[in-house]
C-alpha positions as CSV (number, residue, x, y, z in Angstrom):
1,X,59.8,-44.4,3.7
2,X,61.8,-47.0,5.6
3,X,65.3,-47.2,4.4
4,X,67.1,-50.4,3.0
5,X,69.6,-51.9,4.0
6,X,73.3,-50.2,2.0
7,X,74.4,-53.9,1.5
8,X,71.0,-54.5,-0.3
9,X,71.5,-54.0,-4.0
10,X,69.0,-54.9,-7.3
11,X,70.4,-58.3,-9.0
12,X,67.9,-58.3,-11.9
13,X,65.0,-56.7,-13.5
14,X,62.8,-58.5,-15.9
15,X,59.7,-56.8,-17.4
16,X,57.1,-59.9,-18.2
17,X,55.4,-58.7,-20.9
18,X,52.7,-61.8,-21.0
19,X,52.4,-61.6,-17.3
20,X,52.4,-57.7,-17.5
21,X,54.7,-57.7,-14.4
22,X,57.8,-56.0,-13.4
23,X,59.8,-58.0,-11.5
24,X,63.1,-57.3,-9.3
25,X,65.5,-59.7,-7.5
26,X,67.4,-58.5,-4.6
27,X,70.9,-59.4,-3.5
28,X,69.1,-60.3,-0.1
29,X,66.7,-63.0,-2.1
30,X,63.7,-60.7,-1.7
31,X,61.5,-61.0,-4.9
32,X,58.6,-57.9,-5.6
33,X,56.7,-58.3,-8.5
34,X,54.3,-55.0,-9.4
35,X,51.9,-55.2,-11.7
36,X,52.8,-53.0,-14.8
37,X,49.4,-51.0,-14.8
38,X,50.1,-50.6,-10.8
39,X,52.9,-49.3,-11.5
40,X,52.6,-46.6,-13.6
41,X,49.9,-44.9,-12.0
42,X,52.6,-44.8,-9.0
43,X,54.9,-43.2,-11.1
44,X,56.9,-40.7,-8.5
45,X,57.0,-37.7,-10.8
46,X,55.1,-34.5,-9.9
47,X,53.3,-34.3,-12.9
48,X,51.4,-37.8,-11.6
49,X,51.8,-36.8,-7.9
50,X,51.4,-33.3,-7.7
51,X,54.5,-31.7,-6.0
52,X,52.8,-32.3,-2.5
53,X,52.7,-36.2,-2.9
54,X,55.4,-37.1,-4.9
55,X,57.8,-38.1,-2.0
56,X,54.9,-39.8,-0.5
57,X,54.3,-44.3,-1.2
58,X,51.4,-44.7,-2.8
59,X,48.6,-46.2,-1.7
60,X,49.2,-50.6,-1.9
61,X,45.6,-50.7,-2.9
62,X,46.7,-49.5,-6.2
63,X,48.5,-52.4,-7.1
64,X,45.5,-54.5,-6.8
65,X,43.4,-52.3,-8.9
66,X,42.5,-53.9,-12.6
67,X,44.5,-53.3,-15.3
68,X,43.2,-50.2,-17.6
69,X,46.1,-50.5,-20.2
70,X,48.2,-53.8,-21.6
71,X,51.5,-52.6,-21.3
72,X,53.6,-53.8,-24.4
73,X,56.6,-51.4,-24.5
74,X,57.8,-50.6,-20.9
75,X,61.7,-49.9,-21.4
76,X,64.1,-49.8,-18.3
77,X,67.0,-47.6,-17.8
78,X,69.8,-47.3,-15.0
79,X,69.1,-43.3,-13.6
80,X,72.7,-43.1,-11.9
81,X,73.3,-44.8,-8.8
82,X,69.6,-44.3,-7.6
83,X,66.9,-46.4,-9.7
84,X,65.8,-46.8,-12.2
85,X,63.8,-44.6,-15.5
86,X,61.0,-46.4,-16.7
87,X,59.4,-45.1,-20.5
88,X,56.0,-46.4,-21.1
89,X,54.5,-47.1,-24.0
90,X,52.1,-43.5,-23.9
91,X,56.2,-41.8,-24.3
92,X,55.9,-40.8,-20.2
93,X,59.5,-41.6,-18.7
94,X,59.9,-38.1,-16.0
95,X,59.7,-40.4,-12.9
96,X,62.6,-41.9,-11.5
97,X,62.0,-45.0,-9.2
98,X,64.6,-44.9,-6.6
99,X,65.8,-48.7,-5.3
100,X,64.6,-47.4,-1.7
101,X,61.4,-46.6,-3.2
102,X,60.9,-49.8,-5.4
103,X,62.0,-51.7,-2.4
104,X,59.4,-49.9,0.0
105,X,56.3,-50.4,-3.0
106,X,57.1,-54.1,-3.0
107,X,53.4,-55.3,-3.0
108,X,54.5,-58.3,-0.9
109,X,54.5,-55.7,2.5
């Protein structure tokens, strides 16, 4: 994973509900806007990953996969200083989606 920049830092995270998007603004104007369904299948945790893969970026492909759920209740929560805890709507919330990570996902690269 290629490491951002320290100076870098998250402005604002909107979850689109309509759009079914999750969207973050960076301090360096850098936009990345995941599909929610992409998302959560890259969820970080080993019990999506497996303990081998969950340090590993996903495949991009999988943010340009079809959308199997409609994602209605996706809440957001600061995890420390590192990312961010994301609770879908099926009550998963054990991955924690470090800025560096996020950053590295954006489906822009």
């Amino acid at each position: 994973m290629s490491s951002m920049p320290d100076t870098v830092t998250c402005l604002r995270v909107i979850v689109d509900r309509e759009r079914q998007t999750f969207d973050i603004q960076w301090s360096d104007n850098h936009a990345c806007s995941f599909p929610l369904d992409g998302l959560r299948r890259a969820c970080p945790c080993a019990g999506c990953q497996g303990h081998e893969k969950m340090h590993e970026l996903p495949d991009p492909e999988i943010f340009h996969l079809p959308a199997l759920v409609r994602w209605e209740n996706v809440k957001v929560e600061v995890a420390g200083s590192v990312g961010l805890r994301l609770t879908w709507d099926d009550g998963h919330n054990s991955g924690i989606f470090t800025w560096e990570r996020l950053r590295a996902m954006c489906p822009c690269r």
